[in-house]
PDB file of N, H, CA, C and O in Angstrom:
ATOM      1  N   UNK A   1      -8.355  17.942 -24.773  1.00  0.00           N
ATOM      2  CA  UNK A   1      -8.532  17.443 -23.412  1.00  0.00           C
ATOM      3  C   UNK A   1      -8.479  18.600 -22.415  1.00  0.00           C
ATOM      4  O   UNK A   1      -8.070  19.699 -22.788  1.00  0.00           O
ATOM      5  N   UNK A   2      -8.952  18.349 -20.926  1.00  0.00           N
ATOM      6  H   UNK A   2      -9.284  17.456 -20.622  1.00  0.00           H
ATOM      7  CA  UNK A   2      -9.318  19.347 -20.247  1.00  0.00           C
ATOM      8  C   UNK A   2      -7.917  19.244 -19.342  1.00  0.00           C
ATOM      9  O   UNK A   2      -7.138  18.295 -19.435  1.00  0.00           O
ATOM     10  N   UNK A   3      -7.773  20.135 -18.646  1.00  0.00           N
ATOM     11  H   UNK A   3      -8.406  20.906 -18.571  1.00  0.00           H
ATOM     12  CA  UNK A   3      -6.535  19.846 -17.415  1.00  0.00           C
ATOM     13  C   UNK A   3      -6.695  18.993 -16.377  1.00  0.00           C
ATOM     14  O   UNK A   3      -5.737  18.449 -15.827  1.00  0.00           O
ATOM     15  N   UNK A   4      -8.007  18.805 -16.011  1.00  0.00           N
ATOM     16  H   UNK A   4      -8.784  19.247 -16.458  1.00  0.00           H
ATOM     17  CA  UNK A   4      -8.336  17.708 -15.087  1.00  0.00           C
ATOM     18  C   UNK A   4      -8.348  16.273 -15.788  1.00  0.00           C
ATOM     19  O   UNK A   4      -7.739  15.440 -15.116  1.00  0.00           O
ATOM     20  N   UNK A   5      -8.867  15.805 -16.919  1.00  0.00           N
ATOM     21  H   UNK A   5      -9.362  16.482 -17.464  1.00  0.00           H
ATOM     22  CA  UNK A   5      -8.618  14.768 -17.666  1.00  0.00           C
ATOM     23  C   UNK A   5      -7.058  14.120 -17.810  1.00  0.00           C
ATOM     24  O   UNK A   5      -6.683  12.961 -17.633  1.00  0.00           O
ATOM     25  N   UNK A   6      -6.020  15.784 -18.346  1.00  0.00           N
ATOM     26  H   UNK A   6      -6.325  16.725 -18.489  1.00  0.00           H
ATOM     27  CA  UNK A   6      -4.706  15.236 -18.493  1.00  0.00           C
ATOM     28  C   UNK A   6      -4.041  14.816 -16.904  1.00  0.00           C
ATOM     29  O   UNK A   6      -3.012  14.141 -16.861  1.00  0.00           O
ATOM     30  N   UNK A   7      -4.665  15.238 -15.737  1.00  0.00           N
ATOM     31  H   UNK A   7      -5.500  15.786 -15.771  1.00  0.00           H
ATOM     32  CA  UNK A   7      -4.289  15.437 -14.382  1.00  0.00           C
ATOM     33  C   UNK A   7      -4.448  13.958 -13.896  1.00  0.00           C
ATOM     34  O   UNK A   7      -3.710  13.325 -13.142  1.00  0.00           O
ATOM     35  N   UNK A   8      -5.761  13.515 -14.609  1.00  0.00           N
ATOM     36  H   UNK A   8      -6.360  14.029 -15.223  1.00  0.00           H
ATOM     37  CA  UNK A   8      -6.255  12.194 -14.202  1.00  0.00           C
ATOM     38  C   UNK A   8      -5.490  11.189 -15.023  1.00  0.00           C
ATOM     39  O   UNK A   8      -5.297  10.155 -14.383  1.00  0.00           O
ATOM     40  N   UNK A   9      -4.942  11.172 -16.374  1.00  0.00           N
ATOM     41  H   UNK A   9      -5.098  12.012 -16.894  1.00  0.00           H
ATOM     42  CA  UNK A   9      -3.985  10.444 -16.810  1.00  0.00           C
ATOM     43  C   UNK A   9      -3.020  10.457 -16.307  1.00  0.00           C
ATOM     44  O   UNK A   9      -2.735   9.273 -16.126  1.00  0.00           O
ATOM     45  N   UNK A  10      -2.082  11.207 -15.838  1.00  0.00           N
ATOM     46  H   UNK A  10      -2.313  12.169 -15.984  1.00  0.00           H
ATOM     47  CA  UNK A  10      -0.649  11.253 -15.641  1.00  0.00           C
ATOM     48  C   UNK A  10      -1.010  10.493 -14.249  1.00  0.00           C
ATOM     49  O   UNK A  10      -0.332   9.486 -14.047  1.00  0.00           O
ATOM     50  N   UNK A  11      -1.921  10.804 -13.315  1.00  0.00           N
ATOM     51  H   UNK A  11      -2.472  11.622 -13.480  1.00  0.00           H
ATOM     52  CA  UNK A  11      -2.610   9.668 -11.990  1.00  0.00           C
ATOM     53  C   UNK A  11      -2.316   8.573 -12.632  1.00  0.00           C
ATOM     54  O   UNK A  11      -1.558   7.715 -12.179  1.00  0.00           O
ATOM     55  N   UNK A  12      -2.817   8.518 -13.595  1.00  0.00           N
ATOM     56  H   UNK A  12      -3.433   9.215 -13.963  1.00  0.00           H
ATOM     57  CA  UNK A  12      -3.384   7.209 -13.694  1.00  0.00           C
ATOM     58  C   UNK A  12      -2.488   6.323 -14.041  1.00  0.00           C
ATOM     59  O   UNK A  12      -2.428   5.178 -13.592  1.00  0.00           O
ATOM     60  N   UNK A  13      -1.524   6.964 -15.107  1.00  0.00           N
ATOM     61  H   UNK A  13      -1.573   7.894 -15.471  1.00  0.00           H
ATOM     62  CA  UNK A  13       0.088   5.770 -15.465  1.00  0.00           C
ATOM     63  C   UNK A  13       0.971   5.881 -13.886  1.00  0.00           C
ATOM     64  O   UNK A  13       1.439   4.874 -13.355  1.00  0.00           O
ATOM     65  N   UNK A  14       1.079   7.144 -13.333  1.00  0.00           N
ATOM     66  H   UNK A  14       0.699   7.962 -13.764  1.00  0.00           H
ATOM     67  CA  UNK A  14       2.144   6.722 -12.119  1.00  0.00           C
ATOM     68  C   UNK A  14       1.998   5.446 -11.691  1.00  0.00           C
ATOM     69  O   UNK A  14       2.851   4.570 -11.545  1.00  0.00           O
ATOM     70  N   UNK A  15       0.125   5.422 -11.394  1.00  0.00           N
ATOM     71  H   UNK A  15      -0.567   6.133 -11.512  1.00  0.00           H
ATOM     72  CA  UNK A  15      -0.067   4.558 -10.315  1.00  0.00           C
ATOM     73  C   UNK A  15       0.337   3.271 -11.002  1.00  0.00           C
ATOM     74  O   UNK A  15       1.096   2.472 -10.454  1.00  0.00           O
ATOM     75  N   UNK A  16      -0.320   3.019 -12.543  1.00  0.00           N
ATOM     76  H   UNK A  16      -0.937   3.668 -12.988  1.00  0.00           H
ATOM     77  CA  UNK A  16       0.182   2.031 -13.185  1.00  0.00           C
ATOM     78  C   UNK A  16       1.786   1.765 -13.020  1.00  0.00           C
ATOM     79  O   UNK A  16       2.041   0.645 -12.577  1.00  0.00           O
ATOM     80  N   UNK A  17       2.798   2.518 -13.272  1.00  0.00           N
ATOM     81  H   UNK A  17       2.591   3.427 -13.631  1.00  0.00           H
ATOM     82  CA  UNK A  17       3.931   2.370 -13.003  1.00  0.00           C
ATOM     83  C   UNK A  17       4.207   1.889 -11.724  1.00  0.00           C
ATOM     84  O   UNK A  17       5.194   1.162 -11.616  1.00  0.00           O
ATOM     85  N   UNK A  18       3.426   2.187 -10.555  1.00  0.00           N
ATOM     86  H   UNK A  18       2.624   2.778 -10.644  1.00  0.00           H
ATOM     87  CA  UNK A  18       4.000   1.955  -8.766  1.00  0.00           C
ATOM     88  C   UNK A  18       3.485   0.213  -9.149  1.00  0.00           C
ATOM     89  O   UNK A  18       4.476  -0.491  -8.959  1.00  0.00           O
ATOM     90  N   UNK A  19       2.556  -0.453  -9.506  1.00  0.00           N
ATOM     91  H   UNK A  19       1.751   0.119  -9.661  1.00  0.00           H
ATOM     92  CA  UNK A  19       1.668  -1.097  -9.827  1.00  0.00           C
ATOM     93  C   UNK A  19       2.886  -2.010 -10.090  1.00  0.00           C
ATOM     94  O   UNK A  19       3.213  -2.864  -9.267  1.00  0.00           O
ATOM     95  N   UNK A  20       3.642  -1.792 -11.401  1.00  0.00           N
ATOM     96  H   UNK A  20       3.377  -1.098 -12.070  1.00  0.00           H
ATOM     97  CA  UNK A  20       4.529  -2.703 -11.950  1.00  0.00           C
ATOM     98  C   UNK A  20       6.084  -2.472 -11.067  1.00  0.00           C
ATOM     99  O   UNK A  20       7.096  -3.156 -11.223  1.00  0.00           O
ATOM    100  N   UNK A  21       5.964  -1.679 -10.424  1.00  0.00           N
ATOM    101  H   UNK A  21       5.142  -1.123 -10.297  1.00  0.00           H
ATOM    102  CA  UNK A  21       7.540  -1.370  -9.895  1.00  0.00           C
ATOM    103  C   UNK A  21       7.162  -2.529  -8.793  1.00  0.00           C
ATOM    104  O   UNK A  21       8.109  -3.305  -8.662  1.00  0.00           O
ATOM    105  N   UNK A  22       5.819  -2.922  -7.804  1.00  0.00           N
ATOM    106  H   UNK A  22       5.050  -2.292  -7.910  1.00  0.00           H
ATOM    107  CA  UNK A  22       5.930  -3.396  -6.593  1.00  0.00           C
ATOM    108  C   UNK A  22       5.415  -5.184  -7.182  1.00  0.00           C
ATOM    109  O   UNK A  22       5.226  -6.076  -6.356  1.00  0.00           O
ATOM    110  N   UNK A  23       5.297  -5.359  -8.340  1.00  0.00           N
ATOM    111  H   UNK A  23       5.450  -4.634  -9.011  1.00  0.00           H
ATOM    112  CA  UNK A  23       5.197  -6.426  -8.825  1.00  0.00           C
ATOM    113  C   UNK A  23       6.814  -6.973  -9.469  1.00  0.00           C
ATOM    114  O   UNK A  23       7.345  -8.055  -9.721  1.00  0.00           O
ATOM    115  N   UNK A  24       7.137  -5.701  -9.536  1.00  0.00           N
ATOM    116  H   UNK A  24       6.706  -4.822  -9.332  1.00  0.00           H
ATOM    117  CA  UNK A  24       8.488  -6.610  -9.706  1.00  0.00           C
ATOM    118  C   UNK A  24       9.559  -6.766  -8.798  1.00  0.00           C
ATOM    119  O   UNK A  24      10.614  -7.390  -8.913  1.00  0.00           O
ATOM    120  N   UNK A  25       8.996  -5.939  -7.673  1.00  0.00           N
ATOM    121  H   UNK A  25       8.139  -5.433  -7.580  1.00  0.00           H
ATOM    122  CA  UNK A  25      10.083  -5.904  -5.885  1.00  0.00           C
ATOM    123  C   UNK A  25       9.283  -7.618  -5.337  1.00  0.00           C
ATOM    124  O   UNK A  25       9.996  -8.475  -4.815  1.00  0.00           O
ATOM    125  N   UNK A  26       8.024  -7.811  -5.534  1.00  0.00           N
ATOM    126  H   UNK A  26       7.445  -7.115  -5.958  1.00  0.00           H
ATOM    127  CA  UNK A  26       7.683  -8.678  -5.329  1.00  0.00           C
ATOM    128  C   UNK A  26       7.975 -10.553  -5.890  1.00  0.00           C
ATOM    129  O   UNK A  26       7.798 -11.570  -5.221  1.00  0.00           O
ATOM    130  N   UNK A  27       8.384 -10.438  -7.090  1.00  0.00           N
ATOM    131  H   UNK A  27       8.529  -9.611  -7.634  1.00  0.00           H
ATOM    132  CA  UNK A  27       8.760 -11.606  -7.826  1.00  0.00           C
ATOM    133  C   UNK A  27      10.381 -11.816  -7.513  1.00  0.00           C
ATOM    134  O   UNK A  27      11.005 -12.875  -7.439  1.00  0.00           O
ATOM    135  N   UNK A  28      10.786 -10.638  -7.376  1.00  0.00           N
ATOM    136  H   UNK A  28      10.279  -9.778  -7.436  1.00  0.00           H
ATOM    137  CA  UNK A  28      12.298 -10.333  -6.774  1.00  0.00           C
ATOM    138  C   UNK A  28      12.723 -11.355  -6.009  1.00  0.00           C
ATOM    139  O   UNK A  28      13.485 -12.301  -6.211  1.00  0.00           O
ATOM    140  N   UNK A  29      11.577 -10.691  -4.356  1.00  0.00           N
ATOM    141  H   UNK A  29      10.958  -9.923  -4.192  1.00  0.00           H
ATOM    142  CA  UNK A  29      11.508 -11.403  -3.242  1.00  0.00           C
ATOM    143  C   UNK A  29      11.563 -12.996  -3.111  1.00  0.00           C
ATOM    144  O   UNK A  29      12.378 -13.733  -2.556  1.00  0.00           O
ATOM    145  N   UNK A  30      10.139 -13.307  -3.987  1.00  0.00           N
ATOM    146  H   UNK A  30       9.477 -12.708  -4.438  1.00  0.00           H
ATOM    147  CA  UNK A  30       9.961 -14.780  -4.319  1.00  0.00           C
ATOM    148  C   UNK A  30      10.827 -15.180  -4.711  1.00  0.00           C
ATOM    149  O   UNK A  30      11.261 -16.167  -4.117  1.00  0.00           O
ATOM    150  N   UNK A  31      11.714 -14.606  -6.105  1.00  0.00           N
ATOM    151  H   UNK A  31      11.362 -13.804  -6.588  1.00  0.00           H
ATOM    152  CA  UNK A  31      12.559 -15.339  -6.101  1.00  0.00           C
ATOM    153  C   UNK A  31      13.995 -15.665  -5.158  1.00  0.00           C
ATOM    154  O   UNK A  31      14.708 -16.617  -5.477  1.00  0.00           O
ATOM    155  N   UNK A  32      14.221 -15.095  -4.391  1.00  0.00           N
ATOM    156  H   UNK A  32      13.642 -14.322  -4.132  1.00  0.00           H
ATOM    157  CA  UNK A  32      15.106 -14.567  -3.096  1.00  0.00           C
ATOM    158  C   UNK A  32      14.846 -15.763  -2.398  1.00  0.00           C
ATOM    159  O   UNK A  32      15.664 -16.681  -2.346  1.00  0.00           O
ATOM    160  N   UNK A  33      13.272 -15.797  -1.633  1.00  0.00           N
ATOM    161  H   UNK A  33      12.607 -15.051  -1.675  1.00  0.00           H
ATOM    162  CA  UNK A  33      13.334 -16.810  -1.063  1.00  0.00           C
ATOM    163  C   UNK A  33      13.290 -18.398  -1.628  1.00  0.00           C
ATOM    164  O   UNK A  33      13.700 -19.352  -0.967  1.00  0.00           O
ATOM    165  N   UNK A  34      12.729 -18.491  -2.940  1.00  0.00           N
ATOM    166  H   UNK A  34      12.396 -17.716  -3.477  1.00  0.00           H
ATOM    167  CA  UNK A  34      12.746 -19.727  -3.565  1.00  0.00           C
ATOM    168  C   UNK A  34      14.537 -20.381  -3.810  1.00  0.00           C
ATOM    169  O   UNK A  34      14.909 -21.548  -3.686  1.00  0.00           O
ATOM    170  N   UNK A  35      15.134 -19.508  -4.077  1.00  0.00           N
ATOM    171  H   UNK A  35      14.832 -18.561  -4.178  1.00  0.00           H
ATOM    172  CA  UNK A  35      16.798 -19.693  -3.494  1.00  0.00           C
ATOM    173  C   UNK A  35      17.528 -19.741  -2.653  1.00  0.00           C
ATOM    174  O   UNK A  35      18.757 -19.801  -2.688  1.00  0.00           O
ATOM    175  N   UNK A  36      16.488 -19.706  -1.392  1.00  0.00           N
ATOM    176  H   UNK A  36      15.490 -19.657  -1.364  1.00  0.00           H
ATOM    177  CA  UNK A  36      16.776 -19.719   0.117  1.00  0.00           C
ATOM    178  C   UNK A  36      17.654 -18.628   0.632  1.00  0.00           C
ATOM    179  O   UNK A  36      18.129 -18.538   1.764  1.00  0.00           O
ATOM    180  N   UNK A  37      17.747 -18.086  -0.039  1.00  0.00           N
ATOM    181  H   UNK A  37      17.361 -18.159  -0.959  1.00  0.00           H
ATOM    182  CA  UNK A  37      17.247 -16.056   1.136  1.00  0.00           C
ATOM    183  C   UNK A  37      16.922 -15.310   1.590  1.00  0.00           C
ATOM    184  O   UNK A  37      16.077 -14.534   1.142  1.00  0.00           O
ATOM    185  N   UNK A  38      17.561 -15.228   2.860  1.00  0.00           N
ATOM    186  H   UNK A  38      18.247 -15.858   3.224  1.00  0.00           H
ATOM    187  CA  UNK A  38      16.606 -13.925   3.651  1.00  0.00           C
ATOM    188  C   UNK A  38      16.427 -12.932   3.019  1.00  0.00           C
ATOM    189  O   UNK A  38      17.299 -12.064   2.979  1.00  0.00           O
ATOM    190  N   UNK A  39      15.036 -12.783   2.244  1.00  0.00           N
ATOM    191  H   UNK A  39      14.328 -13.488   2.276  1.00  0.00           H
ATOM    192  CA  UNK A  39      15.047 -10.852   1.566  1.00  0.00           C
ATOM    193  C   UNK A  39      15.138  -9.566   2.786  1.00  0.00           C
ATOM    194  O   UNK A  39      14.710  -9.472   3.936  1.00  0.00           O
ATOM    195  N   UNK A  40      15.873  -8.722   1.943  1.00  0.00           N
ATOM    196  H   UNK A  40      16.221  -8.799   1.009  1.00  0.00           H
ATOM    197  CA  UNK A  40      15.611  -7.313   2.497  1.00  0.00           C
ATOM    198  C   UNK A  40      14.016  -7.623   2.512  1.00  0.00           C
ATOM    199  O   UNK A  40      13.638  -8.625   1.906  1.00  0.00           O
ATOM    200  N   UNK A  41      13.453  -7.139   2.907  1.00  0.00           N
ATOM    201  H   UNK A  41      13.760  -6.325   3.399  1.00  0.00           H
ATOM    202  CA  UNK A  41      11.572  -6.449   3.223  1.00  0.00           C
ATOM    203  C   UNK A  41      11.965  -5.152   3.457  1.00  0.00           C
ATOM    204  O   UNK A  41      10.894  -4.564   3.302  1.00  0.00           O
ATOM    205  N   UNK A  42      12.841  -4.249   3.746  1.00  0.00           N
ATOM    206  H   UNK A  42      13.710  -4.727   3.872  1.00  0.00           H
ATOM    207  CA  UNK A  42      12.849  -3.324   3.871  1.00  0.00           C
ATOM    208  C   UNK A  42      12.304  -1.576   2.920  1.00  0.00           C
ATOM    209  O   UNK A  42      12.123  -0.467   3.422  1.00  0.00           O
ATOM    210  N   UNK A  43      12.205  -1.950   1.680  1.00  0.00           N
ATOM    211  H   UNK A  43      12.352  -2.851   1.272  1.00  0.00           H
ATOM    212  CA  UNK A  43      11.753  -1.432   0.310  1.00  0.00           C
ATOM    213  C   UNK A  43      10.588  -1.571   0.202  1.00  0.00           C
ATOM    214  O   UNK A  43       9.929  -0.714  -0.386  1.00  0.00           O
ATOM    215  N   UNK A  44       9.911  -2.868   0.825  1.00  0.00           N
ATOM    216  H   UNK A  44      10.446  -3.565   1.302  1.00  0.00           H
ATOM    217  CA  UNK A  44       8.690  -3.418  -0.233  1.00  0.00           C
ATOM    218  C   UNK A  44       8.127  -2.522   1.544  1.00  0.00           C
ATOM    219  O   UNK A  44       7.508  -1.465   1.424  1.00  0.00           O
ATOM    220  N   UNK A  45       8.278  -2.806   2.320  1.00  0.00           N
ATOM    221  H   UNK A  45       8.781  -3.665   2.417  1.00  0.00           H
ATOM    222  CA  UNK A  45       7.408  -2.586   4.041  1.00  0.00           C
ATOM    223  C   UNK A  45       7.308  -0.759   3.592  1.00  0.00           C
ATOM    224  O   UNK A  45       6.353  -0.030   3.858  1.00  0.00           O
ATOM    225  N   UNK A  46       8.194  -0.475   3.083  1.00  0.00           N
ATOM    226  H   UNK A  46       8.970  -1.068   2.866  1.00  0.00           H
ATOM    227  CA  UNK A  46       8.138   1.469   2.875  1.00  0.00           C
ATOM    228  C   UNK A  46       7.253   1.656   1.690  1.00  0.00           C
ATOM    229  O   UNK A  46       6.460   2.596   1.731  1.00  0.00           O
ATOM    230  N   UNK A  47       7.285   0.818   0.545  1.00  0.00           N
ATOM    231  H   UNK A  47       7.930   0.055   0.511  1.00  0.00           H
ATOM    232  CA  UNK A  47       6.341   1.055  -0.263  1.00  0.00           C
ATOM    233  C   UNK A  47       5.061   0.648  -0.239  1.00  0.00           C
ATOM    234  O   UNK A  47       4.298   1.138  -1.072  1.00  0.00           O
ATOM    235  N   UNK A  48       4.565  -0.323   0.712  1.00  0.00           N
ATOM    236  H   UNK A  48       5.184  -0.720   1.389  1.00  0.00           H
ATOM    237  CA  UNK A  48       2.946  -0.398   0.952  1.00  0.00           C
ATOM    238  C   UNK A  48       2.691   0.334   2.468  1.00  0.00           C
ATOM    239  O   UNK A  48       1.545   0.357   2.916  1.00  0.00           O
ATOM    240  N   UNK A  49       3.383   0.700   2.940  1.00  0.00           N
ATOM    241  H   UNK A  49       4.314   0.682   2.576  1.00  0.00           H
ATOM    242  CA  UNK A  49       3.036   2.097   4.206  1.00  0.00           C
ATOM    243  C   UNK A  49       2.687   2.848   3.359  1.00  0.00           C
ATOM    244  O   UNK A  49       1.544   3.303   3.380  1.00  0.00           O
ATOM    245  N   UNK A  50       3.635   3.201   2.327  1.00  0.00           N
ATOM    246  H   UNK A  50       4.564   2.831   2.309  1.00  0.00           H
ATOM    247  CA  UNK A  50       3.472   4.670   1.866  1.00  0.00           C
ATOM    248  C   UNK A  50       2.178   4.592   0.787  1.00  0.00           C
ATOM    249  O   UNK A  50       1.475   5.598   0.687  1.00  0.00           O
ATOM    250  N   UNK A  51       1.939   3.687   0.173  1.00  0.00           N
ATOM    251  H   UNK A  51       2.510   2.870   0.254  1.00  0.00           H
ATOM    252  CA  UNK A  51       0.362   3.525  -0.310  1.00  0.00           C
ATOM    253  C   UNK A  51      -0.615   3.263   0.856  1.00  0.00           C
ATOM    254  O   UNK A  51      -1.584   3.993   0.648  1.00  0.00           O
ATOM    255  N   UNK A  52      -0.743   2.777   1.633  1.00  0.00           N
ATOM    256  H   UNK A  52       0.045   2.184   1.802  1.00  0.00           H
ATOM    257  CA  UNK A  52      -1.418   2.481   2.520  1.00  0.00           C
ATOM    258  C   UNK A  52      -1.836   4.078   3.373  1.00  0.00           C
ATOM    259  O   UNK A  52      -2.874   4.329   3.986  1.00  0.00           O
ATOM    260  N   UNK A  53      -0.869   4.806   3.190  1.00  0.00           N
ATOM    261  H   UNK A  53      -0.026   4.603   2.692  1.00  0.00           H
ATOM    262  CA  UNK A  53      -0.722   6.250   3.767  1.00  0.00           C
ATOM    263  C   UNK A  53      -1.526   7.107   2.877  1.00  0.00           C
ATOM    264  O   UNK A  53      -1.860   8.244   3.209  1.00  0.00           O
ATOM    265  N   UNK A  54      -1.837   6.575   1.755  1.00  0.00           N
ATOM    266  H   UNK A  54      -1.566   5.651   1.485  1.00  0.00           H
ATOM    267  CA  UNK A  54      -2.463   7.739   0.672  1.00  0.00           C
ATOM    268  C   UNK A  54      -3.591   8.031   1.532  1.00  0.00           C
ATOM    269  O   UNK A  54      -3.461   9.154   2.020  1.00  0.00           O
ATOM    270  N   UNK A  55      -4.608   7.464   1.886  1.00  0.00           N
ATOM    271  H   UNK A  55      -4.713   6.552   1.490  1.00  0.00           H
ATOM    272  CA  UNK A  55      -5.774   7.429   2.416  1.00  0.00           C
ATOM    273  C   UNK A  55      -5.882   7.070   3.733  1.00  0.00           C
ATOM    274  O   UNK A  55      -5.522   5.928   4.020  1.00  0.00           O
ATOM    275  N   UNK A  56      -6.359   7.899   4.735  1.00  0.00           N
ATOM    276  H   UNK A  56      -6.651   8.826   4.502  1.00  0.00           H
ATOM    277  CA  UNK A  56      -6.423   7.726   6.247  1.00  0.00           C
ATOM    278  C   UNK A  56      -6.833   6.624   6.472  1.00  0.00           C
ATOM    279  O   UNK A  56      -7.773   6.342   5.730  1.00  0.00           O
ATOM    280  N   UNK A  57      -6.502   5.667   7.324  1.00  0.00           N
ATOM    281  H   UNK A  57      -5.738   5.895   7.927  1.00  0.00           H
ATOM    282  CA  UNK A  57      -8.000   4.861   7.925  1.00  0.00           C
ATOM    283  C   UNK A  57      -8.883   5.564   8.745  1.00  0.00           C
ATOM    284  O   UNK A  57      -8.603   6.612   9.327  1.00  0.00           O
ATOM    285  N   UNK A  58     -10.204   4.840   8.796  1.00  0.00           N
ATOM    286  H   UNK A  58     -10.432   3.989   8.324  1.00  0.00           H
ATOM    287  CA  UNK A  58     -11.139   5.670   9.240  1.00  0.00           C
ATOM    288  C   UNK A  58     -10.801   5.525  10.879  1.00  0.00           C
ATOM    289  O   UNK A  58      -9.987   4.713  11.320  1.00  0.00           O
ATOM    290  N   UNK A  59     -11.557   6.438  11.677  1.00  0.00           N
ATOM    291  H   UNK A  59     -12.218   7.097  11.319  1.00  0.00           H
ATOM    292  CA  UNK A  59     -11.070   6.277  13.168  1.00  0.00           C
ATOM    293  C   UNK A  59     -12.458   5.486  13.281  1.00  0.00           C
ATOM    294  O   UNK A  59     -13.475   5.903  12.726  1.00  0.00           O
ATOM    295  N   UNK A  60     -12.425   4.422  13.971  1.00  0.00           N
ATOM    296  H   UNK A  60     -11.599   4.083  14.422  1.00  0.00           H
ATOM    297  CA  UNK A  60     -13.640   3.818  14.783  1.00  0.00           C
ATOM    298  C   UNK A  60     -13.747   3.865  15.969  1.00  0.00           C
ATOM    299  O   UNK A  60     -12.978   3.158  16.619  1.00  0.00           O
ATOM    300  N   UNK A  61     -15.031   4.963  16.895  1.00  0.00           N
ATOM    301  H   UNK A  61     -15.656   5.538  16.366  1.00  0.00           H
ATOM    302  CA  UNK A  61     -15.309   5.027  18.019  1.00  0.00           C
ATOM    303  C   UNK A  61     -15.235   3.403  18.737  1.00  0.00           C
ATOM    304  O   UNK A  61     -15.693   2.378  18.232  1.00  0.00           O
ATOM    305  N   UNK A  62     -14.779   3.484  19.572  1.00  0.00           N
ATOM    306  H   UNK A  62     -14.406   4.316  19.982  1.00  0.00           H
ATOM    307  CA  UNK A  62     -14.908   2.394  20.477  1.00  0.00           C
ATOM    308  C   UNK A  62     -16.520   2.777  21.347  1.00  0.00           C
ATOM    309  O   UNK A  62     -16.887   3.674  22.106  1.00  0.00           O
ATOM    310  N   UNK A  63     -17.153   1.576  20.752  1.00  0.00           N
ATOM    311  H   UNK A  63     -16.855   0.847  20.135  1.00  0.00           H
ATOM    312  CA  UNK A  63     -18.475   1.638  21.926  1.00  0.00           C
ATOM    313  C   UNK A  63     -18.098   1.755  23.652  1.00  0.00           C
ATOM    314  O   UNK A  63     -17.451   0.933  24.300  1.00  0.00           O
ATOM    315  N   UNK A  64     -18.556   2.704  24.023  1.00  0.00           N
ATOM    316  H   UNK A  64     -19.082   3.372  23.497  1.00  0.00           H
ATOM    317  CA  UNK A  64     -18.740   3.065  25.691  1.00  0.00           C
ATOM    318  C   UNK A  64     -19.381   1.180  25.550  1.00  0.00           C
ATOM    319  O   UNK A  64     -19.994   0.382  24.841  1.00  0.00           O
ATOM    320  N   UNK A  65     -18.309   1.454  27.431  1.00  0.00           N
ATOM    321  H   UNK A  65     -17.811   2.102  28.007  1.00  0.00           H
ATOM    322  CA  UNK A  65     -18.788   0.261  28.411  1.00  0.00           C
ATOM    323  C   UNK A  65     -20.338   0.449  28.741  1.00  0.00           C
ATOM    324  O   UNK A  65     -20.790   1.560  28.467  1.00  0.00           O
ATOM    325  N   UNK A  66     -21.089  -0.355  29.216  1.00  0.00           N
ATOM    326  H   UNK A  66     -20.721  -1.258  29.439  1.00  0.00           H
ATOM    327  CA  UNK A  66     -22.247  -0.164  29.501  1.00  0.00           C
ATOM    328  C   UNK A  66     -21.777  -0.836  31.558  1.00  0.00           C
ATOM    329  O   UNK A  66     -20.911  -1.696  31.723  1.00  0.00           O
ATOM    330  N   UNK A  67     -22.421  -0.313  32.567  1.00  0.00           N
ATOM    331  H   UNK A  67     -23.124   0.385  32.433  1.00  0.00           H
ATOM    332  CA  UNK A  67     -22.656  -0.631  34.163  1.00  0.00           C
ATOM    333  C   UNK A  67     -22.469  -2.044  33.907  1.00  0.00           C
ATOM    334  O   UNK A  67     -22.701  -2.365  32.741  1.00  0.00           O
ATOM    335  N   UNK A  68     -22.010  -3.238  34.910  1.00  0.00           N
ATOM    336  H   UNK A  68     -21.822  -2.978  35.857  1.00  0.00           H
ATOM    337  CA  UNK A  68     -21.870  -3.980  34.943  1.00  0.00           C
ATOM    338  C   UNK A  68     -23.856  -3.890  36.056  1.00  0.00           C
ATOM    339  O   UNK A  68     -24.054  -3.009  36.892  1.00  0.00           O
ATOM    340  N   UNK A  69     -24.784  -4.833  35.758  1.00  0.00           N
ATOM    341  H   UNK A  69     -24.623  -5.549  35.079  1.00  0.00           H
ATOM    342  CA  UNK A  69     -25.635  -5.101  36.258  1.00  0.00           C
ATOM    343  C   UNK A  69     -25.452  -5.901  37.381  1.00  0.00           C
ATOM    344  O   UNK A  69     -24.751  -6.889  37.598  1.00  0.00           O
ATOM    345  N   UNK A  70     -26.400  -5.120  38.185  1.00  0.00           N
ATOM    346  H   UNK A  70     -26.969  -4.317  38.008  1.00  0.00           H
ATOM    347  CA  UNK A  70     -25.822  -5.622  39.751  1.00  0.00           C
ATOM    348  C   UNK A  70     -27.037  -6.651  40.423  1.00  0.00           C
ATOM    349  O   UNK A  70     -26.877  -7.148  41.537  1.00  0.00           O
TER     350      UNK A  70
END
């Protein structure tokens, strides 16, 4: 195997691992509230920022006003 191949595996289980870590913060939760508790959100809100952070959002120009016609 090449170094970029092994580079792209070890990618590839983390993400699998984040994958199963936020599936199981998630069933957690459910079950939290299905027992009528307030969950922390505090864990799960830092771990989809911080995926959500991997990749910028794009900036979208706001279209210019056009003259109000007189």
């Amino acid at each position: 195997m090449t170094a970029v191949q092994d580079t792209v595996d070890a990618l590839t289980a983390q993400l699998g691992k984040a994958k199963d870590e936020i599936i199981a913060k998630v069933a957690d939760l459910e079950a939290q509230v299905a027992a009528g508790e307030a969950p922390d959100l505090t864990a799960l809100k830092a771990a989809v920022q911080a995926l959500d952070d991997v990749v910028p959002d794009p900036v979208v120009d706001e279209p210019a006003e056009e003259p109000a016609a007189e």
